[in-house]
C-alpha positions in Angstrom: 0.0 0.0 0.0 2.9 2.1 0.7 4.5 1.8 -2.6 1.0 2.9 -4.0 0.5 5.5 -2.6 4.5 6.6 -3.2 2.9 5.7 -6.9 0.7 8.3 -6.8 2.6 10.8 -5.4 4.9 10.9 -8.2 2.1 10.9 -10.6 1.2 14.0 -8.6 4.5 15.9 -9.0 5.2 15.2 -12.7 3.7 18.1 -13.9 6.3 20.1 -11.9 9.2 18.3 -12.9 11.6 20.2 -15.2 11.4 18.7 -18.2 14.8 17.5 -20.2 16.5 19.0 -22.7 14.5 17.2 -25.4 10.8 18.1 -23.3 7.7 17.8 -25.9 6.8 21.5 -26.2 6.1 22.5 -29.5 8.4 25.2 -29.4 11.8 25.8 -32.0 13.9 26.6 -31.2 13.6 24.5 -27.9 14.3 26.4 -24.7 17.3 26.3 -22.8 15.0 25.5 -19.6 11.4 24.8 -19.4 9.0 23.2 -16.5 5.7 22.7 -16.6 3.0 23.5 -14.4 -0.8 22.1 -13.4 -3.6 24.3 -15.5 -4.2 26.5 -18.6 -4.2 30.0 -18.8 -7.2 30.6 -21.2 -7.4 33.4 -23.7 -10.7 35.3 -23.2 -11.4 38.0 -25.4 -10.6 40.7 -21.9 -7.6 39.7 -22.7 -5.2 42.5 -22.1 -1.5 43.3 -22.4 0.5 45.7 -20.5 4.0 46.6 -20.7 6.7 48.3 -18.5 9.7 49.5 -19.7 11.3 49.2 -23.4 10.3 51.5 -26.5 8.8 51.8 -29.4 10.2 48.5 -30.8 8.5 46.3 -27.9 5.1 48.2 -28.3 5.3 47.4 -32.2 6.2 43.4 -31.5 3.6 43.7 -28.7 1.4 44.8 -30.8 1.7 42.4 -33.7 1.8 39.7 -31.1 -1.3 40.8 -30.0 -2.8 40.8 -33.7 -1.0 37.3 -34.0 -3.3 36.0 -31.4 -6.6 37.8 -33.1 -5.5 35.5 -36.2 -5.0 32.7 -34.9 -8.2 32.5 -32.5 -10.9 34.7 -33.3 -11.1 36.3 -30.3 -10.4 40.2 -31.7 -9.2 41.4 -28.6 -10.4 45.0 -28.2 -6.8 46.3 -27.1 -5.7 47.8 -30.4 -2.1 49.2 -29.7 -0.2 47.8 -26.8 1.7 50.8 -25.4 3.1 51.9 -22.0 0.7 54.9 -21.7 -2.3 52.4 -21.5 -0.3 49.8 -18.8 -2.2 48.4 -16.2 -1.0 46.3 -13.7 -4.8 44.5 -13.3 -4.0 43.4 -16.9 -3.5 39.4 -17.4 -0.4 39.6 -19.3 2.7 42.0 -18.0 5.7 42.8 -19.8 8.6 43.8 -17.6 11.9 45.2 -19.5 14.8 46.9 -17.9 15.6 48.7 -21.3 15.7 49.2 -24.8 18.9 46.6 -26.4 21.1 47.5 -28.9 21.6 46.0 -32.2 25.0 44.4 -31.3 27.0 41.1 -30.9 26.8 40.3 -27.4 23.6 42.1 -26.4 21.8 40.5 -23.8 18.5 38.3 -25.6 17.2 36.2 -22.7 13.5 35.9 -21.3 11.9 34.5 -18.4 8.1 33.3 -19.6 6.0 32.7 -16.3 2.1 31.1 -17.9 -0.3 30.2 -14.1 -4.1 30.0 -14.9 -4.2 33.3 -14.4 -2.0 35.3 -15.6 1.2 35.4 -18.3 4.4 37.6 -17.1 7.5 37.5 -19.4 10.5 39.5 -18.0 13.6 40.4 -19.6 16.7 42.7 -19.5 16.1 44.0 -22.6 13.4 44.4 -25.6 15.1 41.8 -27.4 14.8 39.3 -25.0 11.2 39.8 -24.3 10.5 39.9 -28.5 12.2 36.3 -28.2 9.4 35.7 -25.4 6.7 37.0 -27.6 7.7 34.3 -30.0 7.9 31.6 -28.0 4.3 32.5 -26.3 3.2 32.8 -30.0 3.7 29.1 -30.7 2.6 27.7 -27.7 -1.2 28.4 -28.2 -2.9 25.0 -28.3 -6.6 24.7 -28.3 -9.5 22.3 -27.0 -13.4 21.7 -27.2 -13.5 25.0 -25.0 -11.1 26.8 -26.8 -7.6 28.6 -26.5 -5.4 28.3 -24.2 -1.4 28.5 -22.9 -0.2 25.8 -20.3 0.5 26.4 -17.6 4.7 26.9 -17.4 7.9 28.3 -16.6 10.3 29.2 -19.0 13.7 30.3 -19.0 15.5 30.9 -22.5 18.3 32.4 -23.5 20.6 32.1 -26.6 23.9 29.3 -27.0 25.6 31.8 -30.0 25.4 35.3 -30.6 25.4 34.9 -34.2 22.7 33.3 -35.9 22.2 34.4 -39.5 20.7 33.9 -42.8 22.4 34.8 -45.6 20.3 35.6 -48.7 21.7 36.0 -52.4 19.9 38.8 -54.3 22.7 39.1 -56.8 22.3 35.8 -59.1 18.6 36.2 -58.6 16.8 39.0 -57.5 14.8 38.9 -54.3 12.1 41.8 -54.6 11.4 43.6 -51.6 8.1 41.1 -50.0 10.3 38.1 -50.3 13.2 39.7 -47.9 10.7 41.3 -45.5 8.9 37.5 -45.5 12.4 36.1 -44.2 12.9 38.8 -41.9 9.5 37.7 -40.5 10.3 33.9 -40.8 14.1 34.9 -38.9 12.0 36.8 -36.1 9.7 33.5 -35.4 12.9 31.4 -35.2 15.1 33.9 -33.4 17.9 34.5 -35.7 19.5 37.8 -35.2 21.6 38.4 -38.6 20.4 38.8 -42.3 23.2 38.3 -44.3 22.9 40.5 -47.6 24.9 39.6 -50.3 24.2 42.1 -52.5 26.9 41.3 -55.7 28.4 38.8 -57.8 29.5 37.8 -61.2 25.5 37.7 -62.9 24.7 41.6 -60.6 24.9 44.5 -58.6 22.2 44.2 -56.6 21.9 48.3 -54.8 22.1 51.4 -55.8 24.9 54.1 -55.9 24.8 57.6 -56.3 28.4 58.3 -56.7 29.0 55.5 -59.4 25.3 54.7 -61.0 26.7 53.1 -63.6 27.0 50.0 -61.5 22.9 49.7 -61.6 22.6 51.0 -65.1 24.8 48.4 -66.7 25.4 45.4 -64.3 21.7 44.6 -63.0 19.1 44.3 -65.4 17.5 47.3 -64.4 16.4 45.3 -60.6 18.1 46.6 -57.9 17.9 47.7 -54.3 17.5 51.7 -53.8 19.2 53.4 -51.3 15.8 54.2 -49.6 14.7 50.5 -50.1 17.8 49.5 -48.1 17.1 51.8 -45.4 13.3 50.5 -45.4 15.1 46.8 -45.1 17.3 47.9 -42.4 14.2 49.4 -40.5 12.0 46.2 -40.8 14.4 44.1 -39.8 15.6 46.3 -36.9 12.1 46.7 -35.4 12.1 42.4 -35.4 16.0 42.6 -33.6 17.6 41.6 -36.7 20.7 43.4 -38.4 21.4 44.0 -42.0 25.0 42.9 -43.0 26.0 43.7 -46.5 27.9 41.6 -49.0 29.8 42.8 -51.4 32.4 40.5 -53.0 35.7 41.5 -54.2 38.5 40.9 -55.5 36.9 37.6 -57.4 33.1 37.4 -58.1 33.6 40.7 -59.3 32.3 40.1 -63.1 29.3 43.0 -62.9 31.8 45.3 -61.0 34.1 45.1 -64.0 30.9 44.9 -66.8 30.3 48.3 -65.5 34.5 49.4 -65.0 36.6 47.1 -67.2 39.5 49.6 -66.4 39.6 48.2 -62.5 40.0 44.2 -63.9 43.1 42.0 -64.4 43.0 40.8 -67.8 45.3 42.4 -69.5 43.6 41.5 -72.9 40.3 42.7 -72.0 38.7 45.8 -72.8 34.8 44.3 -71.6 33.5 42.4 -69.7 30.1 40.7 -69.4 28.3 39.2 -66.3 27.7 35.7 -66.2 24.2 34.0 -66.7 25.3 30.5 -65.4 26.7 28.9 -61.7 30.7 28.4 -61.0 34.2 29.9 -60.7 35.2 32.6 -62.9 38.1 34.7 -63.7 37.5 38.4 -63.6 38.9 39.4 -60.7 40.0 43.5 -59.6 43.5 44.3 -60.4 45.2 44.6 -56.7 48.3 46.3 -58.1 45.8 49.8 -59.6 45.9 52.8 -58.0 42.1 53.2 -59.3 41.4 50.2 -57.8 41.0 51.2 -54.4 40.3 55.2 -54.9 37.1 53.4 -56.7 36.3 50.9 -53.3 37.1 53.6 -51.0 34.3 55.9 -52.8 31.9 53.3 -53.2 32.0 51.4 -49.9 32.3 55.0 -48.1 29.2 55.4 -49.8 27.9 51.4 -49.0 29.2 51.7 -45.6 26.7 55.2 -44.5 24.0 53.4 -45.6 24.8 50.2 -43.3 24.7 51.0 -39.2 25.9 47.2 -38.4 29.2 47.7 -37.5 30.1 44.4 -39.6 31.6 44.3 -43.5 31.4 41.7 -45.2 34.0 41.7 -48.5 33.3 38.0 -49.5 37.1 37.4 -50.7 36.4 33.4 -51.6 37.3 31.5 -54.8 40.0 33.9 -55.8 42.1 31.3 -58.0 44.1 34.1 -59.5 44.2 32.9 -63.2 44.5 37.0 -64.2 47.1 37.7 -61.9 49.2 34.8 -62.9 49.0 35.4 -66.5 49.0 39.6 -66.3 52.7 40.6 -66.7 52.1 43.9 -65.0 51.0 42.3 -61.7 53.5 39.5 -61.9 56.3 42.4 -62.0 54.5 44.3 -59.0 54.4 41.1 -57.1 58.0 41.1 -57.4 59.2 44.1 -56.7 57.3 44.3 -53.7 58.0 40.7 -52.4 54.8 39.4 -53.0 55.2 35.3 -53.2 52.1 34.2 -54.2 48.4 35.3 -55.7 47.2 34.2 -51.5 49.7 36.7 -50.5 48.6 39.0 -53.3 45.2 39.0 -52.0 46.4 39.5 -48.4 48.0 42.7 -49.7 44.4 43.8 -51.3 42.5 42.4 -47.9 44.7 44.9 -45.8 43.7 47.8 -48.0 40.4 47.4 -48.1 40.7 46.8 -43.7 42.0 50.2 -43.8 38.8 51.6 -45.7 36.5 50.2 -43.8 38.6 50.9 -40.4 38.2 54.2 -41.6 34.1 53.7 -42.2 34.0 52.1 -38.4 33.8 49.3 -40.0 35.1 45.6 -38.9 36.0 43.6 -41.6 34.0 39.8 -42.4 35.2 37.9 -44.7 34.7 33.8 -46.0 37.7 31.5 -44.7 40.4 32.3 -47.7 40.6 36.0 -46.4 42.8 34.5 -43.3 46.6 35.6 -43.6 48.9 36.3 -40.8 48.8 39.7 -42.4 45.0 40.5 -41.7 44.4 41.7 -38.1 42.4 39.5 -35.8 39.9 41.8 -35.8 38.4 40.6 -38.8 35.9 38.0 -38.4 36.5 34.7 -40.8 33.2 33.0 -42.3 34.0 29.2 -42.4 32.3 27.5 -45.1 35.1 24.2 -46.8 36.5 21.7 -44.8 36.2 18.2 -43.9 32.8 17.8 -42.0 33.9 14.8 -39.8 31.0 13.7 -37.5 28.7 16.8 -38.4 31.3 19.2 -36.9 33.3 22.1 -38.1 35.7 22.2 -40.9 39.5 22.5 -39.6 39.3 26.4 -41.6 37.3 27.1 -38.4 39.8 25.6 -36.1 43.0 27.0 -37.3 41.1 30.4 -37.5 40.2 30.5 -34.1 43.4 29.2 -33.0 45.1 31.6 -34.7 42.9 34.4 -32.5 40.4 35.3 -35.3 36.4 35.0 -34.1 34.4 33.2 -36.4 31.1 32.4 -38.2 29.9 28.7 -39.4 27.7 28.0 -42.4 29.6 24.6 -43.6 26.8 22.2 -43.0 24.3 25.1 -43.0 24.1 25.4 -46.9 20.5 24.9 -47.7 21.0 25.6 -51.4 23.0 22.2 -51.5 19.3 20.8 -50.6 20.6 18.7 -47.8 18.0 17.5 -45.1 16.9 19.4 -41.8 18.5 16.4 -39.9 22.1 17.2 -41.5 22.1 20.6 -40.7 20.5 19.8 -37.3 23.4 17.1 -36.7 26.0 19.9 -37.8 28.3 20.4 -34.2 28.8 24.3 -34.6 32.0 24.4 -31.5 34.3 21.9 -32.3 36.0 19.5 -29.6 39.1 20.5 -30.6 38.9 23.6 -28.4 39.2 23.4 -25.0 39.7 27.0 -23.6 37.1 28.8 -23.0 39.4 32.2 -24.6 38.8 30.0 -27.6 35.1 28.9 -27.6 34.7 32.4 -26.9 35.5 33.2 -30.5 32.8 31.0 -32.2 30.4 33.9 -32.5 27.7 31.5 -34.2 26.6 30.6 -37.4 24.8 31.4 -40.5 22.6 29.2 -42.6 23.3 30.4 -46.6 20.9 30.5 -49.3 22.7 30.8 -52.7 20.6 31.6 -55.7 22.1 30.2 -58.7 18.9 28.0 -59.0 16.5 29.8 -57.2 14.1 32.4 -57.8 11.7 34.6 -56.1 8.6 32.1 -56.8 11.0 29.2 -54.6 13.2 31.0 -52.5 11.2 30.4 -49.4 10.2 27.2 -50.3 14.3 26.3 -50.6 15.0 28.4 -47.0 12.1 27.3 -44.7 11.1 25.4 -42.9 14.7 23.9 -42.5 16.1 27.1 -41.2 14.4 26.6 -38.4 16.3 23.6 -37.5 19.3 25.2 -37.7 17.9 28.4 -36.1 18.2 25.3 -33.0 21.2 24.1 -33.7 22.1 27.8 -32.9 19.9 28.6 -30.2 19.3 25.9 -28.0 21.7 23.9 -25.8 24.0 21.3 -27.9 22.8 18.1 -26.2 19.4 18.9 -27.5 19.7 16.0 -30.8 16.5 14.4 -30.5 16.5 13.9 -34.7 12.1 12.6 -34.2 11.4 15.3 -32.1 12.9 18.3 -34.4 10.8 17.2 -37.4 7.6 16.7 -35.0 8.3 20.4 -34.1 9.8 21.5 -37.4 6.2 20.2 -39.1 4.4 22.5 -36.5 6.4 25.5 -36.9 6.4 25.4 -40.8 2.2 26.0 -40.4 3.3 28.3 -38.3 5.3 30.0 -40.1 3.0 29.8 -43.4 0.4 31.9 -40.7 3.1 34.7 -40.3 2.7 34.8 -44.1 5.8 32.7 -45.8 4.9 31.6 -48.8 7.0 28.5 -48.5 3.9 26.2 -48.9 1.9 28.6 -51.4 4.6 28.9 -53.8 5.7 25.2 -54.3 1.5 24.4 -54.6 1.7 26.9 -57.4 4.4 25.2 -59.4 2.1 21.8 -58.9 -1.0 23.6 -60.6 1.1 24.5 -63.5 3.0 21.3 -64.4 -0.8 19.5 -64.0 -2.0 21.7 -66.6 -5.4 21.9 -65.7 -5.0 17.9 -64.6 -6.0 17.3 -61.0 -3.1 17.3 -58.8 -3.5 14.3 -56.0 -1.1 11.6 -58.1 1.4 14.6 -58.7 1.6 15.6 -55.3 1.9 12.0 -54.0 5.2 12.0 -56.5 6.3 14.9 -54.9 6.0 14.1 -51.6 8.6 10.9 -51.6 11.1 12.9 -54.3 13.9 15.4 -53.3 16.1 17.3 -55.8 19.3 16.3 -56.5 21.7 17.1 -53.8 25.2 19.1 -53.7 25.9 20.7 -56.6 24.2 17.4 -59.1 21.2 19.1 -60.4 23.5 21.8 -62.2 26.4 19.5 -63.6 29.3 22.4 -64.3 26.9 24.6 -63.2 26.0 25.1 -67.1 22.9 23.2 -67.6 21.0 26.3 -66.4 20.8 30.2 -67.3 20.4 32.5 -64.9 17.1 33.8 -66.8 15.5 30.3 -66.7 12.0 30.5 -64.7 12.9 26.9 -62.2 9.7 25.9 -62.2 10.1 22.4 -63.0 9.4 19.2 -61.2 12.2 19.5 -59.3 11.5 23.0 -58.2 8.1 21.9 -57.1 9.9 18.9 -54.7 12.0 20.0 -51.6 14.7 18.7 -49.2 12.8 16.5 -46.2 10.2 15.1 -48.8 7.3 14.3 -46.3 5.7 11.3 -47.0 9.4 9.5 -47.5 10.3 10.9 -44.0 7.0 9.5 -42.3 7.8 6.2 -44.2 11.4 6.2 -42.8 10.4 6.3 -39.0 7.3 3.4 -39.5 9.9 1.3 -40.9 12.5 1.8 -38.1 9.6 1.7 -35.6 8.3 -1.3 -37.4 11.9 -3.1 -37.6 12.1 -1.8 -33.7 9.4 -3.9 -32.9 6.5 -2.0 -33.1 4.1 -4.3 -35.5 1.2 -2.0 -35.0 3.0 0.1 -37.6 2.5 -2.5 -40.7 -0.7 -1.4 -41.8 1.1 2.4 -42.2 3.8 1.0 -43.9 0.7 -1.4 -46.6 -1.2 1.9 -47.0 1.6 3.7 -48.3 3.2 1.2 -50.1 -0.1 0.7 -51.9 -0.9 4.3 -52.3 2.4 4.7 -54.2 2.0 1.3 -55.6 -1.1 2.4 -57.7 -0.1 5.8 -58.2 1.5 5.8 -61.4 -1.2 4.8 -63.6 -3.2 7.7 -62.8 0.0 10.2 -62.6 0.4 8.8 -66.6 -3.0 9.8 -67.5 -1.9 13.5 -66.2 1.5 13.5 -68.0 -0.4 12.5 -71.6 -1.9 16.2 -70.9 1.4 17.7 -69.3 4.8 17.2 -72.0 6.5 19.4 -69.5 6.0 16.7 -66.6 7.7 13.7 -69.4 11.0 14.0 -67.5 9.1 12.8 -64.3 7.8 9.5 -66.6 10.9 7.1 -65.5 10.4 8.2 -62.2 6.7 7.6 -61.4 7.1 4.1 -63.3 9.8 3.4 -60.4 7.9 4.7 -57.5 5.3 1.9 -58.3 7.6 -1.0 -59.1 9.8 -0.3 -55.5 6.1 0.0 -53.8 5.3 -3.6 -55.3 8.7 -5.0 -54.2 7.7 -3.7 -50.8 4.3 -5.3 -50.8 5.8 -8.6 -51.8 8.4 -8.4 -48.9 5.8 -8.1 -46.3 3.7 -10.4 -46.9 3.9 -13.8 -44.8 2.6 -15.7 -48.1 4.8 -14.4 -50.9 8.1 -16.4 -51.2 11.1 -14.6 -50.6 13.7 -16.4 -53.2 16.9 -15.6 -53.8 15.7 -14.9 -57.0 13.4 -12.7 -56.3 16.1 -10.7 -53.7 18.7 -10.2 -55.8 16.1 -8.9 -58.6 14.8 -6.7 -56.2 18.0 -5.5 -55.2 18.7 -4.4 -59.3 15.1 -2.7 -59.1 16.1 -0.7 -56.0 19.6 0.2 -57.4 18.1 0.9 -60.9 15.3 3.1 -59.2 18.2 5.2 -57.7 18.6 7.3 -61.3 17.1 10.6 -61.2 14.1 11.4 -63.0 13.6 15.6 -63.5 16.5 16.2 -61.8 15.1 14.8 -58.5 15.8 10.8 -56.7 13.4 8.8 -54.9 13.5 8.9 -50.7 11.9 5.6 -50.5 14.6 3.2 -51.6 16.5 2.8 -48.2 13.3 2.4 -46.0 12.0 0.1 -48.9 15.3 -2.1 -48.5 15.5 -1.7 -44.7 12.0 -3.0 -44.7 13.0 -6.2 -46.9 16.3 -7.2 -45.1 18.2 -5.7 -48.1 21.8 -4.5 -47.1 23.7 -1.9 -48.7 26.3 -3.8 -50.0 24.1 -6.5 -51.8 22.6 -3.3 -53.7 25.5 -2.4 -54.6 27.2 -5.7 -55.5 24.4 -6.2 -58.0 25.0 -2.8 -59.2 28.4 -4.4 -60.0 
C-alpha cells in the first residue's frame, strides 16, 4: 500500500518536474530550460496586455503579437495598440523590461516566460529578449473543445551563440522587396539575429549608388535595391531585432563590378566584360596592383558603408584562383618588386587595404575563410564554409582560425541551397571538440545558414530556406545536447504551419508550381510524386553549373519537390519503428506502399496532358515498381527467393537514377523493410 500511494505521489508531482533537454513542447527553437506546471491559462477576449519598460520597438512586437493572437483564434481582442501609456497592472499579461537593447554582438536576448491559470508575465533585461518571449508564447497556443489556451509553465531561454544568420543571395537572382521582409519575419519567429545580404556577384549589382550609377545601369538588369529601399530593409528588420550585414564581393566574383568598370579588372587582354548568366568559378577578378582600384572601393564602400549601421563588413574574398594575376605581366612584376610570393599573398595585400577603408568607415571587416593571412588583423571575423565535415562538426578552416585568435562564423553544413536535409544541418556540431579554452570557444560567434541563388528564384526561395532554417535556427539557439533527430521534425512540421500563418509563402509557392506542371489535370497523383522525391543534392542538379541560365524561370518538377520530402520521411520512421518492434505500424507502412504502388497509372494519364511533366515518366514508373517490391516483402505468403532478392536488389539500385533532376526517398526504407543491405545493392550494381 505504501508503494501505491508513493505511486501516486509521483504521478502527482510530474507536472512540476523540469522537463529535459529534449521536453515535448512544441516550441523551436527549444528552450534552454522549461517546466511545466498544473492548469491553462485561457485566452478570453478581456484579454489585455501591458507593458513596462522598453520603447517603441517592444510596443510594435507587442502589438503584432497581440494581432497574432486575433488570427489565430478569433477572439479580436479589443486592445488595439499595446503601449506603456495604456499599462495596467490588473492586466492578465505583463511585460517587464529593464531597457531598450542594442543592435550588437553580445547584447543580452534572454527571457523569463511565467504562464499560471491566471496570468502570463515574461520579463527580460532588454526588448530583445522579451520579443524572443513573444515568440515563444506565439507558438505555444494550443486549443480544445473549450477553446484557446497556454499551459500552464515556466520558462527560461536564452541564446547558446550570438550569431545566428541567414544569408540571402539577391545578386544571381533578385529577391524583390516582399520576399526579404517574409524572411525577416520567418528569422524573427525562429530567433535568428543576422540577415546576411549579399548584394553582388559575377550575374549583378544588386543596390544602388549615387556616386557610381553606372554600376545599376549596366550590371543589374535594371532590378536593384534603392538606397531608400535599403534603409526600409534595415528598418524592418531592426524593429524584429535583426541586423542588415552587406555583402559585397571583391577581388573575385567581381564580373558586374568590371561589366560596368573594365578599367579596374586583371585581364590584361580585356577591354569588356560581361556578367555571367550560369553557376561556378570565374576569372575576372579586380586588379590589386591599380591605383584606381582602391580610390574606386574607398568611394563606393564610403558610400555602401553610410548606408549600413551594423558595425560588420562583409568583402566575401572566396574563390580567388588568381588565373588573371598569374598570367597579367604587369601584376607578376608588382608582385615582385614588392615581395609578394604568391596570388594568396597578393590578395592579403588587397585584404589589408580594403581593412583600412572600412577601419576608416567604423567598420570591422568579415570575410569567408580564404581572407585569413597572418597579415590580416584579428579583428576581422572569418566566415567558415570548406572543410572536412567529420561527425557533423566544423571544418578545420574554423579551427586553425580561431586558434590563430580570429572570431568566427559557421555555415559549412548550414548550406541549404546544396538541398541537404533538416537532420544534416541539425546534426551539424557548430564548436568543435578540438577547443578546449574557453578564450577560444569564446570566438565562435555562431553561425549562419546560406541561401545561394544560382537555382533559385523569387517564386522558390522560401520554399528552398524554410522550414529547414528553423532547424538550424536550434542548432544555434538551444543547448548542444538537445539532438532528439524525431522530435525536431515533429516540431519542425508544427512550426512550418506556423510560419505559413506569419505569411511565408514557403507552402503557397511550391503548390503553385504543382498547378502548373498538372496543366489543368487534377493534382492528388502529382503531389503524391512529390511528396517521396527530393532534388538532387550538392551541386548534381546543375552539372558544371552550365545546364542552367540564370534567366530560366525553375519551375520544373524539381522546383516543385523539396529537401525532407514528407511522406518518404513518415515512411522512414514506420519502418524503423516497425523493424524496432512496433508491428502495429504494418498497416502504415501497406497503406503507403499501396498508395504509391497504384499511383503511377493515374499520374500517366496527367503527364499525356502535361509534356513538361515527361522528364518525371521514369520516375513515377519506379515509384510503383519499388512500392510492389515492398508489398511482396511483407507479406507472410509471398516467397522470398533468392531470385526474387537479388532482382529486387537491381530494381532498387536501378530506381536510384534521377528522374527531373530529382531521386526517390523511398529506396532505403523500402530495403530496410525487406532485409536488403547496402552492399548486396550495390554488389548487384556491379
Amino acid at each position: 500500500m505504501r508503494q501505491f500511494f508513493l505511486l501516486l505521489l509521483l504521478i502527482a508531482l510530474v507536472p512540476y518536474i523540469g522537463l529535459s533537454k529534449n521536453a515535448p513542447v512544441d516550441v523551436m527553437p527549444l528552450p534552454q530550460s522549461v517546466k511545466i506546471d498544473q492548469g491553462q491559462y485561457r485566452l478570453e477576449q478581456s484579454f489585455k496586455i501591458a507593458i513596462n519598460g522598453g520603447g517603441e520597438r517592444l510596443s510594435k512586437a507587442t502589438t503584432h503579437f497581440l494581432r497574432g493572437l486575433d488570427h489565430r483564434t478569433g477572439l479580436w481582442f479589443p486592445q488595439q495598440f499595446v503601449r506603456q501609456a495604456t499599462a495596467d497592472a490588473a492586466f492578465p499579461m505583463q511585460v517587464n523590461v529593464q531597457r531598450t537593447g542594442t543592435l550588437e554582438v553580445g547584447e543580452d536576448e534572454s527571457y523569463t516566460l511565467e504562464i499560471t491559470p491566471s496570468k502570463v508575465i515574461l520579463t527580460a533585461p532588454t526588448d530583445l529578449g522579451a520579443m524572443h518571449g513573444l515568440t515563444t508564447l506565439s507558438q505555444l497556443v494550443k486549443s480544445d473543445a473549450n477553446g484557446y489556451y497556454f499551459q500552464a509553465m515556466t520558462v527560461e531561454d536564452a541564446p547558446r551563440f550570438v550569431w545566428r544568420g541567414l544569408m540571402i543571395d539577391a545578386a544571381r537572382h533578385f529577391m524583390p522587396m516582399d520576399v526579404i521582409k517574409r524572411n525577416i519575419d520567418g528569422m524573427a519567429f525562429v530567433k535568428m539575429n543576422v540577415m546576411h545580404f549579399h548584394l553582388s556577384d559575377n550575374q549583378a549589382w544588386r543596390i544602388e549608388s549615387k556616386k557610381f550609377p553606372q554600376l545599376t545601369a549596366k550590371a543589374s538588369d535594371g532590378e536593384f535595391y534603392t538606397q531608400q529601399q535599403i534603409k526600409e530593409i534595415i528598418q524592418y528588420a531592426a524593429d524584429r531585432g535583426i541586423r542588415v550585414m552587406p555583402e559585397f564581393d571583391v577581388p573575385g566574383h567581381a564580373t558586374a563590378i568590371l561589366e560596368a568598370f573594365p578599367s579596374l579588372g586583371s585581364d590584361q587582354n580585356a577591354t569588356a566584360y560581361q556578367r555571367e548568366v550560369n553557376a561556378g568559378i570565374f576569372d575576372p577578378t579586380l586588379d590589386p596592383t591599380n591605383k584606381a582600384t582602391y580610390k574606386f572601393l574607398n568611394t563606393l564602400f564610403t558610400e555602401m558603408a553610410a548606408l549600413f549601421p551594423d558595425p560588420y563588413f562583409h568583402i566575401g574574398g572566396d574563390e580567388n584562383e588568381g588565373h588573371h594575376w598569374t598570367h597579367n605581366p604587369s601584376i607578376q612584376a608588382f608582385m615582385a618588386k614588392n615581395n609578394i610570393k604568391d596570388n594568396h599573398a597578393l590578395q592579403a595585400y588587397f585584404n589589408l587595404k580594403v581593412e583600412k577603408i572600412l577601419q576608416k568607415n567604423n567598420k570591422k571587416m568579415m570575410g569567408w575563410e580564404e581572407i585569413q593571412n597572418p597579415e590580416i588583423p584579428t579583428t576581422a571575423v572569418i566566415h567558415s564554409w570548406r572543410g572536412e565535415n567529420e561527425g557533423k562538426g566544423p571544418g578545420e578552416s574554423l579551427v586553425t582560425a580561431v586558434q590563430a585568435g580570429y572570431p568566427t562564423v559557421l555555415s559549412n553544413g548550414f548550406y541549404l541551397d546544396l538541398l541537404f536535409s533538416a537532420e544534416d544541418h541539425y546534426n551539424t556540431y557548430v564548436m568543435p571538440k578540438q577547443l578546449t579554452s574557453q578564450k577560444e570557444k569564446d570566438l565562435i560567434l555562431g553561425g549562419e545558414a546560406t541561401m545561394w541563388s544560382e537555382l533559385v528564384t523569387a517564386t522558390t526561395q522560401e520554399s528552398r530556406v524554410w522550414p529547414r532554417t528553423a532547424a538550424v535556427a536550434e542548432r544555434l539557439w538551444s543547448a548542444a545536447d538537445v539532438r532528439d533527430v524525431r522530435d525536431m521534425y515533429r516540431r519542425l512540421d508544427i512550426v512550418s504551419h506556423q510560419l505559413e500563418i506569419e505569411g511565408l509563402q514557403h507552402i503557397k509557392s511550391r503548390e503553385g508550381i504543382i498547378r502548373l506542371l498538372a496543366n489543368g489535370q487534377e493534382t492528388n497523383a502529382l503531389h503524391t510524386l512529390v511528396r517521396v522525391s527530393e532534388p538532387m543534392k550538392g551541386y548534381t542538379r546543375n552539372p558544371m553549373g552550365t545546364m542552367y541560365n540564370s534567366y530560366f524561370s525553375f519551375q520544373k518538377f524539381a522546383d516543385a519537390c523539396a529537401a525532407d520530402a514528407p511522406d518518404a520521411l513518415k515512411f522512414k520512421f514506420l519502418v524503423q519503428d516497425f523493424k524496432a518492434g512496433k508491428l502495429d505500424k504494418l498497416q502504415d507502412i501497406k497503406d503507403m506502399l499501396q498508395l504509391w504502388q497504384a499511383n503511377d497509372a493515374k499520374l500517366q494519364q496527367v503527364i499525356a496532358h502535361s509534356p513538361m511533366l515527361k522528364e518525371v515518366s521514369g520516375l513515377s514508373a519506379q515509384l510503383s515498381e519499388v512500392a510492389t517490391i515492398g508489398l511482396q516483402g511483407i507479406d507472410p505468403e509471398f516467397e522470398r527467393s533468392a531470385d526474387w532478392l537479388n532482382q529486387a536488389a537491381k530494381t532498387l539500385h536501378h530506381a536510384r537514377q534521377q528522374g527531373g533532376r530529382c531521386e526517390l526517398q523511398v529506396i532505403n526504407p523500402i530495403a530496410q523493410l525487406i532485409g536488403l543491405s547496402e552492399q548486396q545493392i550495390s554488389e548487384v550494381a556491379g
